[in-house]
N, C-alpha and C positions, 0 to 999 in steps of 0.2 A: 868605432865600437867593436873589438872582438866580437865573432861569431859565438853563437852558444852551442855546447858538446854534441847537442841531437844535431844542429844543422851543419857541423863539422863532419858527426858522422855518414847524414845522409849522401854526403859528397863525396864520401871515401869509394873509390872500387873496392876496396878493400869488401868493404860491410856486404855489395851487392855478389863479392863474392863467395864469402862467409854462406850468404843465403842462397845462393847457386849449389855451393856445396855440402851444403844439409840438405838440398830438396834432394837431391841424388841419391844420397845415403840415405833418406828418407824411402824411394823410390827401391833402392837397392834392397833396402831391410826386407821391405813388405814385398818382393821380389822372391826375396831368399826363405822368409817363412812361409810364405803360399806354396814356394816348392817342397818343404819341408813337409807341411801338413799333407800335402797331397801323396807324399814317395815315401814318408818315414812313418811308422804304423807307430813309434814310439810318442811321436810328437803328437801326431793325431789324438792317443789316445790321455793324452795328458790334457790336451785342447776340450778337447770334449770332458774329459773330467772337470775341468774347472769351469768351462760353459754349463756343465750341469747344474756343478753345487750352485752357481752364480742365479741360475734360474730358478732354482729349489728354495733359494733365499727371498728370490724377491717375489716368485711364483710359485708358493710348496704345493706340491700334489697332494690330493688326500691319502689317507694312510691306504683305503681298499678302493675297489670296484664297482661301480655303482649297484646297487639291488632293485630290484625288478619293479615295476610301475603295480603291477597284480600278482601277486606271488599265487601259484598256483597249490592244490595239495601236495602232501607228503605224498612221494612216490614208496610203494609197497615190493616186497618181493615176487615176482612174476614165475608162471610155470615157464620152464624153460622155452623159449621163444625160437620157431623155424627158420625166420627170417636169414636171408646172408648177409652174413656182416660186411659192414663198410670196407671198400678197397684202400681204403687211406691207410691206413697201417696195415694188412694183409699184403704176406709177402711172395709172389711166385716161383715157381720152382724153377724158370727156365736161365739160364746158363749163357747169354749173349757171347759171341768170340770177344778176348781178352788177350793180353800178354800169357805167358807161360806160366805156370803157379810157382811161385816163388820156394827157396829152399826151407829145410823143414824145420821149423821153430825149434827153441833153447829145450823143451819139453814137448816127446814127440806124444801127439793127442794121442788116447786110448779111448777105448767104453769105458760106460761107467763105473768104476773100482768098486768092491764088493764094500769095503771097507775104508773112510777117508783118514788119510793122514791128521793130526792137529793142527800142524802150518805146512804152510810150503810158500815158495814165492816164485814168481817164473820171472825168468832173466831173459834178456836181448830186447829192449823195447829201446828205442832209440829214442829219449824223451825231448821235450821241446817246449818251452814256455809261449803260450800264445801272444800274439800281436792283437792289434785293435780289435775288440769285439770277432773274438777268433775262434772260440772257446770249440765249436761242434769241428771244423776243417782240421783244427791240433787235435783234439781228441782221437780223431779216426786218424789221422796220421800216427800216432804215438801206437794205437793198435793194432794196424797193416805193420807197423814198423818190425812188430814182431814176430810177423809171416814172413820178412824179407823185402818189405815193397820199400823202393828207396826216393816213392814221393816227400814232397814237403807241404805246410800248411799254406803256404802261397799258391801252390797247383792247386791245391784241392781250391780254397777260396774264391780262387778266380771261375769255377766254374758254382762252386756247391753256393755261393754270394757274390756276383760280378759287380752289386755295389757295396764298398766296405760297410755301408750301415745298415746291412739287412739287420733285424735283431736276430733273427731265429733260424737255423737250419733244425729242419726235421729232422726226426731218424729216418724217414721214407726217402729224404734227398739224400743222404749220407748212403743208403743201404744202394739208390738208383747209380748214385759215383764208385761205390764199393765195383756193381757190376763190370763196368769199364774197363774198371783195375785188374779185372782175373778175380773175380771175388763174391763170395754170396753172403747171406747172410739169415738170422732168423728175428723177427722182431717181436717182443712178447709182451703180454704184460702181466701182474699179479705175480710177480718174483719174491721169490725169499733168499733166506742169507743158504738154506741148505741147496738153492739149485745154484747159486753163486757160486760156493764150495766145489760145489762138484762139477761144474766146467771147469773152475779153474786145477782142479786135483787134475781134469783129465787134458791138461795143457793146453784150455783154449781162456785166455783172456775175453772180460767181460765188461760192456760198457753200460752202464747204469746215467739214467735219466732221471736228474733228481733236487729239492730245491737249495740252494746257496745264500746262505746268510754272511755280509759282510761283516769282519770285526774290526775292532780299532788297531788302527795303521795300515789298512789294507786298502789298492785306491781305488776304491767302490762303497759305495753305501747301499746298505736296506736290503733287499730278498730279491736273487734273481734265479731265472734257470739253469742249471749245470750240468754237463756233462765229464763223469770221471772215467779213469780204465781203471780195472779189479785187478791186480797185478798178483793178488796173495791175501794168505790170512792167516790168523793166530789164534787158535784157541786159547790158548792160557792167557793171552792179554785180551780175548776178546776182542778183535779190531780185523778189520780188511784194510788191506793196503793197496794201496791207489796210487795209481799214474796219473797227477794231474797238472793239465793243463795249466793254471794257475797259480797254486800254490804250490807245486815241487813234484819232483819224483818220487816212490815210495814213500808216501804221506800217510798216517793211519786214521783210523775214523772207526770207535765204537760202533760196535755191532746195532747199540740202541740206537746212534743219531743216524747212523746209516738206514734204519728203517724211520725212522722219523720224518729226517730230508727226502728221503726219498716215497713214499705217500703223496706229496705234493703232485705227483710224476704218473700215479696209477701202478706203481713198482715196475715200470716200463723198465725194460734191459735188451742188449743188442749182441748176436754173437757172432763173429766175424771169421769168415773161415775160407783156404784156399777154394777156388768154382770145383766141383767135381763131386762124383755121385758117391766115394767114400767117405771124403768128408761130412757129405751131406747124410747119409747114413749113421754116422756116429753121431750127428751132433742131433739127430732126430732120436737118437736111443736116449742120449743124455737128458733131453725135453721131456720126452716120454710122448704117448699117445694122446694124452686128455690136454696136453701143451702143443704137439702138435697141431692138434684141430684147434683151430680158431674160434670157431664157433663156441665149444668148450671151456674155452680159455678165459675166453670173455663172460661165460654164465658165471665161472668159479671169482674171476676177479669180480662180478655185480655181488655176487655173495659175499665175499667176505667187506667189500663195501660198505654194503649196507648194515655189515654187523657193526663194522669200526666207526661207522655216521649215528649209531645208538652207544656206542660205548666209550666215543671222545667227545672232548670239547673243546672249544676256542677253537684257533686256526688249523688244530689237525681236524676237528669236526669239519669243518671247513673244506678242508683238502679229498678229505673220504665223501663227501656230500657229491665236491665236483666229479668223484670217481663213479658214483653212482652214474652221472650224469653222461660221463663220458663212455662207461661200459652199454647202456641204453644205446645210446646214441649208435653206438661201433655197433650192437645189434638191430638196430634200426626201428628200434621205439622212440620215437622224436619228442612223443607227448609225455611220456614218462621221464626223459633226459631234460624236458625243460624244467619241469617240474623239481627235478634234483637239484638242477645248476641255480634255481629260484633261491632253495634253501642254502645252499653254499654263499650266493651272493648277501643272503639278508645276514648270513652269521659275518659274511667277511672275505674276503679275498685280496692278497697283498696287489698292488695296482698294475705290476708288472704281468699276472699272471697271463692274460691274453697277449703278451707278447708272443708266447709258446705254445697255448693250448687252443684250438678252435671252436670245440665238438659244443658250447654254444650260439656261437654263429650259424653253425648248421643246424642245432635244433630246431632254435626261433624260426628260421628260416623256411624250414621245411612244415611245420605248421603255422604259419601264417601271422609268426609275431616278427612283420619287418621293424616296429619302431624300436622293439629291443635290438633288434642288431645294431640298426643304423647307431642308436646310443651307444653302444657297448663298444662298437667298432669308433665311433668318432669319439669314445673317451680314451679309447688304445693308443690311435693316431696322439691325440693331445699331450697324452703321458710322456710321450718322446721329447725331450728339451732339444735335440740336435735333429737333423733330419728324418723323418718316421721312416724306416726302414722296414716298414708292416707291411709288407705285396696283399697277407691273408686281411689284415683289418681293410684294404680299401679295396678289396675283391669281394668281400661277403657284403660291405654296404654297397655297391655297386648294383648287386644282383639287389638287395634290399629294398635301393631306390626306386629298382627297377619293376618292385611289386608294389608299391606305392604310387605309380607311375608319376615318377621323374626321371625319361631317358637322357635327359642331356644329363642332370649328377652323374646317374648311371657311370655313362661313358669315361665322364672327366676322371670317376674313383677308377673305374676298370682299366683307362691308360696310363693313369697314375703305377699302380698295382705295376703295370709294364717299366713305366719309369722304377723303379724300385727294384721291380727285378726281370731283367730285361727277358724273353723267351718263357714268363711264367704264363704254363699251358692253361691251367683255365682262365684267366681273363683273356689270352687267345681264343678260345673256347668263344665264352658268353660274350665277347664282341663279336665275333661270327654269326653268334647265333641272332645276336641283335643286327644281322645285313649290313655289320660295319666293316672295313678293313681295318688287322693289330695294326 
């Protein structure tokens, strides 16, 4: 009786070599993409895009942030408060040894012009489209670029995020790498388009911290944090034009959504200039005195805050609420910042926003609401469909847990925080302080 085709086959070398050689190639494939993902920031960031939407599908995130278990009262405008404000964004004056200050920009900076031009644009920025979740490391490369500094967003990366999926560089990390580089900087907040203008009229490029809505065909979805460079502007079309990161070089952006996006942000802006005490000098004239002081700074951004948290609605209410909260906070009324960030939460907050912003982790914290952190912080962590690249979300529960007394969480979130990003000083810090070795 002829054999039948299966047991013909199984007898062939043939077949067991067929299946030798697809395990290979098999072996070879997942070989060659694991080195891909890991070396190639393109590939990565395509992986992860479609890991995202994949998880957004079968797992969608809510639209906002969670809102608060007791929402506290509406915070009030306060008589100008003595306290010093928070060193988290306060920038010092000192000058660490650096390389030599680079040659002198396309536009060499002045004081402030009596009178501004209607457009201008400043040339020589060496542009660069960012790689995987790159956005803050390109940004400041694109703006040193136009001092002469001839880093790339891979250097800066590797120190400003030594793991690709940190989500967030600060502007306080960026301004600390600035130093390094031969570099100072000033960081502000409560900007407008006329001090924007006028840095850039007096040839210093301006980086704007502000928020990002994705459109269709672009590969990102939904509302995240950006950072642009202010390369120019236009009166007659009304527009600033941006060096960005993302979307292109010289990109424009109405004057309106440029204050719209940017509100989400506190009108936070960064101005980057060679280390030395003339530069520093000019770009303190440019600031002015009531922007120089900090303290200042932060009364006048609480004020007009709290005027824009009475006179919008919906998600810009929202954004002005948080700015209340955040200017509080920087002035170190903890009880009045939780209170704001309460109202912000109950109107709404897009779900990414604690990816960038902390100053309610620190509020609750500091008066004594650990279960809102710990929530707020393990809804941050959750948000993340690929590996949570949150240092601040498992560092503020850490301490959280830690007033709750659960030291072993504690530990696990504060060497987490480490894993995530290796050398970050305070969970160094609050493991010390807990008698542990980082």
């Amino acid at each position: 009786m002829p054999s039948s085709f299966p047991g013909r086959l199984l007898r062939s070398p043939f077949f067991y070599l067929a299946i030798g050689l697809g395990a290979v190639g098999l072996i070879a494939g997942l070989f060659v993409a694991t080195w891909l993902y890991n070396h190639d920031d393109r590939v990565r960031f395509r992986v992860q895009e479609y890991w995202s939407e994949f998880q957004d599908f079968v797992d969608p995130q809510p639209a906002f942030a969670p809102t608060a278990a007791a929402q506290a009262a509406l915070p009030t405008l306060p008589a100008s408060p003595t306290a010093t404000p928070s060193p988290t964004v306060t920038v010092t004056p000192t000058h660490p040894a650096g390389p030599t200050p680079p040659s002198a920009p396309s536009a060499t900076p002045t004081l402030a012009p009596t009178a501004l031009p209607s457009k201008i644009l400043l040339t020589g920025f060496a542009h660069e489209y960012q790689l995987f979740n790159n956005c803050g490391p390109t940004s400041l490369k694109i703006d040193l670029s136009y001092w002469g500094w001839g880093g790339t967003q891979k250097e800066a990366a590797a120190i400003l995020k030594p793991v690709p999926d940190d989500k967030n560089v600060s502007p306080r990390e960026l301004y600390e790498y600035a130093l390094t580089q031969g570099f100072d900087a000033y960081i502000r907040v409560n900007g407008d388009l006329a001090t924007i203008k006028r840095f850039v009229a007096a040839g210093y490029p301006v980086i704007l911290e502000k928020g990002f809505t994705c459109v269709e065909g672009e590969r990102c979805t939904g509302w995240f944090g950006h950072y642009s460079v202010v390369a120019g502007f236009d009166d007659d079309k009304q527009v600033l034009i941006l060096q960005d990161s993302y979307r292109g070089p010289n990109i424009t952006m109405s004057y309106a959504d440029i204050v719209l996006n940017w509100r989400a942000f506190n009108y936070l802006y960064l101005v980057f200039f060679p280390a030395g005490a003339e530069y520093d000098a000019a770009v303190q004239q440019l600031l002015g005195p009531q922007v120089v002081d900090v303290t200042a700074n932060y009364n006048a951004a609480l004020e007009r805050a709290l005027q824009e948290a009475q006179d919008s609605t919906g998600d810009q209410a929202a954004f002005a609420w948080f700015n209340v909260g955040t200017n509080r906070a920087s002035l170190q009324d903890y009880a009045g910042a939780a209170s704001a960030y309460d109202q912000a939460r109950a109107i709404g907050l897009p779900y990414r926003m604690l990816w960038y912003q902390f100053g309610p982790y620190r509020s609750y914290y500091y008066i004594g609401r650990y279960q809102d952190v710990i929530d707020l912080a393990t809804f941050a962590i959750d948000s993340v469909n690929t590996v949570p690249g949150l240092e601040e979300a498992y560092y503020w529960r850490g301490l959280a847990e830690l007033g709750v007394g659960q030291p072993d969480l504690a530990e696990a979130d504060l060497r987490t925080a480490l894993e995530r990003h290796p050398g970050y000083q305070p969970a160094i810090d609050a493991l010390t302080q807990m008698g542990l070795t980082p």
